[in-house]
C-alpha positions in Angstrom: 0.0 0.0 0.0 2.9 2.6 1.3 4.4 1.8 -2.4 1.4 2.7 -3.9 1.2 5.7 -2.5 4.8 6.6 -3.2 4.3 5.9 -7.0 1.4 8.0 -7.4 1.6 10.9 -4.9 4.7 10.8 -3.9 7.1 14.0 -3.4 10.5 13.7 -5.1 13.6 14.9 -3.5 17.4 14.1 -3.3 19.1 11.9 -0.4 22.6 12.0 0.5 24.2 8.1 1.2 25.6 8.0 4.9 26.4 4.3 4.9 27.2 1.3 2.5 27.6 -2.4 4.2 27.0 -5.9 3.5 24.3 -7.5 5.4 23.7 -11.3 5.4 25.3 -13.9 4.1 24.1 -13.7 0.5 25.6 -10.7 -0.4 23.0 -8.0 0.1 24.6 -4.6 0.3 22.3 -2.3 2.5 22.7 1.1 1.8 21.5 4.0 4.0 20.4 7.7 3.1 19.6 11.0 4.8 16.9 13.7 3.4 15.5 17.2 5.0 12.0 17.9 4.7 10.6 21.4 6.0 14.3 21.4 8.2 13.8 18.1 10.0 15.9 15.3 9.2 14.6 11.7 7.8 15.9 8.0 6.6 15.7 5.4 4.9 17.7 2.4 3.5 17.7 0.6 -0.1 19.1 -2.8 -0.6 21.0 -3.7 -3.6 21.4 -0.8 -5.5 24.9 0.6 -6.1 25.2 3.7 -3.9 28.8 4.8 -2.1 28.9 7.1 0.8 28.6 10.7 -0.6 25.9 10.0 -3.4 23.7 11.6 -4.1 20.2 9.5 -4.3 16.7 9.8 -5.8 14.0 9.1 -3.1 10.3 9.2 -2.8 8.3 10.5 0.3 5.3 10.9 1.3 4.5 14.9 2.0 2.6 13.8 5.3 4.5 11.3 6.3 7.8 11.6 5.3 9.3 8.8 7.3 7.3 6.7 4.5 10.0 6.8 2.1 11.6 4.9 -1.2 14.4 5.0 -3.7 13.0 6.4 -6.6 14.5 3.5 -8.9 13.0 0.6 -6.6 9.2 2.5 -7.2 10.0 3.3 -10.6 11.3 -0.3 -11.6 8.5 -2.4 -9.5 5.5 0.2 -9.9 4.1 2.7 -11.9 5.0 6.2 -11.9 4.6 9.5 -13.6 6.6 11.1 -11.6 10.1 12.5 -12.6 13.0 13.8 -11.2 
């Protein structure tokens, strides 16, 4: 449902990468991000996408809710979307 919502009326804005690890023992790289909305400071993680510390990254949020959030390339390659960055 949150995914829904973040493909159609989601707000775009950019993230900055804070952290890259691998997590399990399958080889999933986590990667974490850090966004401001209206001067407060959010998260969020993706998995699996290749981010480094520094990046800059895509992310979708919800304008009420902004701890709902989502890489912009995991909504736009599992969902669809008309929003652009």
């Amino acid at each position: 449902m949150e995914n829904y919502q973040l493909s159609n009326n989601g707000e775009i804005c950019k993230a900055m990468v804070v952290s890259r690890m691998k997590v399990g023992g399958k080889g999933t790289i986590r990667v974490d991000y850090r966004f401001n909305v209206n001067y407060k400071e959010y998260s969020g993680v993706v998995n699996n996408e290749e981010y480094y510390n520094g990046d800059s990254i895509n992310i979708l949020y919800l304008e009420k809710s902004p701890e709902i959030n989502r890489s912009y390339n995991f909504i736009k390659e599992n969902y669809k979307t008309q929003i652009i960055p």
